[in-house]
Each structure stands twice: as C-alpha cells, then as structure tokens.
C-alpha positions as a Markdown table, in Angstrom:
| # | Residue | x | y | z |
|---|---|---|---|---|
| 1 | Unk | -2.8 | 111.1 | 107.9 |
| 2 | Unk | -3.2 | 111.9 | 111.7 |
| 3 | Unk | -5.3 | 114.5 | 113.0 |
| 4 | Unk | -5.7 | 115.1 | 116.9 |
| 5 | Unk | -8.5 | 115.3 | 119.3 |
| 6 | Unk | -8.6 | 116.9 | 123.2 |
| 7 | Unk | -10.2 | 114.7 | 125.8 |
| 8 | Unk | -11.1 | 116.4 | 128.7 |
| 9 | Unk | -11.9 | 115.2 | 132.2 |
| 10 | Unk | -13.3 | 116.6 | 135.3 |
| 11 | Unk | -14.4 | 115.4 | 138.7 |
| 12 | Unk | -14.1 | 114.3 | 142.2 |
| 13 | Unk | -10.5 | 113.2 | 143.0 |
| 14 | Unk | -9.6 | 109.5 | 143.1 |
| 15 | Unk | -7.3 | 106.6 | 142.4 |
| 16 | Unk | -6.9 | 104.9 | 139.1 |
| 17 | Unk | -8.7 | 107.9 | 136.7 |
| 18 | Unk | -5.4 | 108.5 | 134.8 |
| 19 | Unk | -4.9 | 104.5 | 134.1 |
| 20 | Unk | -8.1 | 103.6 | 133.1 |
| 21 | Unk | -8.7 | 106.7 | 130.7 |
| 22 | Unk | -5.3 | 105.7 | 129.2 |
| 23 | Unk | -6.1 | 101.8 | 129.5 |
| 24 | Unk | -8.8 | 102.4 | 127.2 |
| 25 | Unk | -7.1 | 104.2 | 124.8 |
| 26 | Unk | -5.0 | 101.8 | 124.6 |
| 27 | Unk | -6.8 | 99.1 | 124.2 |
| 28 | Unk | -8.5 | 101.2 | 121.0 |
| 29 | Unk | -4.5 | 101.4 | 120.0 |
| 30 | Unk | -5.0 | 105.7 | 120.4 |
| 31 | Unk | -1.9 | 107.3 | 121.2 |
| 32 | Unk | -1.5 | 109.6 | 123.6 |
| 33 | Unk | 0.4 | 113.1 | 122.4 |
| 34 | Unk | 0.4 | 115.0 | 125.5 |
| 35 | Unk | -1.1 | 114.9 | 129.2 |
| 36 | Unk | -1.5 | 117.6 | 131.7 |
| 37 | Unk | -3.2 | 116.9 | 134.9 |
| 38 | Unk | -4.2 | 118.9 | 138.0 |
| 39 | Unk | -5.9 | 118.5 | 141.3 |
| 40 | Unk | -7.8 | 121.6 | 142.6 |
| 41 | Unk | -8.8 | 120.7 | 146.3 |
| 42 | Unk | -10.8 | 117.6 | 145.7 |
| 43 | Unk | -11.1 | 118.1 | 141.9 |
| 44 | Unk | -9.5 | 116.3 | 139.2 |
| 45 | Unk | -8.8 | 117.6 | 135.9 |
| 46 | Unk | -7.0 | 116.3 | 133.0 |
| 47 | Unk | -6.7 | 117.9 | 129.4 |
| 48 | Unk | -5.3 | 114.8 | 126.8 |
| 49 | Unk | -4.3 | 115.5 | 123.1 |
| 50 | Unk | -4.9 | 112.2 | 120.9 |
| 51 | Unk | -4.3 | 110.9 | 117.7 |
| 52 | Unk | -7.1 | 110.4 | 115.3 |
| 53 | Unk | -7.5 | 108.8 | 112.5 |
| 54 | Unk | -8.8 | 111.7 | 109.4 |
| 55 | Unk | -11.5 | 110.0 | 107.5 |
| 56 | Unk | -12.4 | 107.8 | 111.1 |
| 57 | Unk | -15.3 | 108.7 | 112.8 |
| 58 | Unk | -14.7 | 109.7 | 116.8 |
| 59 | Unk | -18.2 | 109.0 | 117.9 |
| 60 | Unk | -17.6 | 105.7 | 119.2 |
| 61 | Unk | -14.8 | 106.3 | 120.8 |
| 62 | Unk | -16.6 | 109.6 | 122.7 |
| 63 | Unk | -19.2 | 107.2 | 123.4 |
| 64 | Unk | -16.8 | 104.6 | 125.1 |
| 65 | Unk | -15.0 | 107.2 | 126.8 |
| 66 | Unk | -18.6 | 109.1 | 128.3 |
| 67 | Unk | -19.9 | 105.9 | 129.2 |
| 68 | Unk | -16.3 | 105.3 | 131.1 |
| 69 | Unk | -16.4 | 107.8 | 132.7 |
| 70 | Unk | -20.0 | 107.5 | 134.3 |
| 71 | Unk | -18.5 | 104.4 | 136.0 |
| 72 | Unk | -15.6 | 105.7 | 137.7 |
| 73 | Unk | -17.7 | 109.2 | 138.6 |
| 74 | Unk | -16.1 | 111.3 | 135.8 |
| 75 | Unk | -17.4 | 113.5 | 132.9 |
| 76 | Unk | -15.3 | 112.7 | 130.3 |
| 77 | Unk | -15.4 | 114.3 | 126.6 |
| 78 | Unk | -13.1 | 114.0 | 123.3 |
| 79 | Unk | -13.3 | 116.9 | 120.3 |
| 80 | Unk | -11.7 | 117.2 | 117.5 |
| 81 | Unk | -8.9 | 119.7 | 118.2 |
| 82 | Unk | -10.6 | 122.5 | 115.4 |
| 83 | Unk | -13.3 | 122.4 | 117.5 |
| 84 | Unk | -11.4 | 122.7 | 120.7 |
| 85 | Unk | -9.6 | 125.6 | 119.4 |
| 86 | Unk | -13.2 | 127.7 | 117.9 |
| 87 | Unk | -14.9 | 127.1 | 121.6 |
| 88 | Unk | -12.1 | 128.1 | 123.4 |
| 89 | Unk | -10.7 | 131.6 | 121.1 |
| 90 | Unk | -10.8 | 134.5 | 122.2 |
C-alpha cells in the first residue's frame, strides 16, 4: 500500500532545480503525484506530493534530498503527508 509524502522546496531562482529534484526521485523509482511550482521575484518555490512506500522508512530519502539541495543552493524537505496536514491546520 502507498502512502504519500510533500517535498517542499525554497530558494534563490535558477536553472535545472525542477530536473534534478525529479532526476533524483527517479533514480530512487519515487513517483511523482502532483507538482506545483512558483517564482516570487527571485524566489523559487515548489510543493511535490510523492509516493511512499507504508512500512518504508523516508529518512534516507529526506537525507538524499537535504543534502541535494545544499549543492544546487536549495532547502529542500520531504514529510509524511499526516504530518504535513497537522503543521499546516488551522
């Protein structure tokens, strides 16, 4: 069974954030639900729902992701969608 995770990323606009955040998940065979993307004067920012694995841990992935995006000048996380949703309610 599938559950889903957000990725979120912010930061300073530039070339090639979209394909490498979805290179990597693709190269850790993650599909991608649903993408929205923005830029807000210089700023990017992109919101991601995943497909996870139930009983898989998402650490490493997180990890991979974080440490991704400290080389292309991002922040970069990934939640579990529950979480998501109980940081983000009103």
């Amino acid at each position: 069974m599938k559950e889903h995770g957000i990725i979120t990323v912010i930061g300073k606009d530039k070339v090639g954030i979209i394909a490498k955040v979805s290179g990597l998940l693709a190269d850790e065979g993650v599909n991608i639900v649903d993408i929205s993307q923005t830029i807000l004067k210089d700023f990017f920012t992109m919101l991601m729902m995943i497909e996870l694995e139930k009983d898989k841990s998402i650490e490493p992935l997180a990890k991979k992701l974080e440490k991704l995006g400290d080389s292309i000048g991002v922040k970069i996380t990934l939640q579990h969608e529950g979480l998501f949703n109980a940081m983000h309610r009103i």
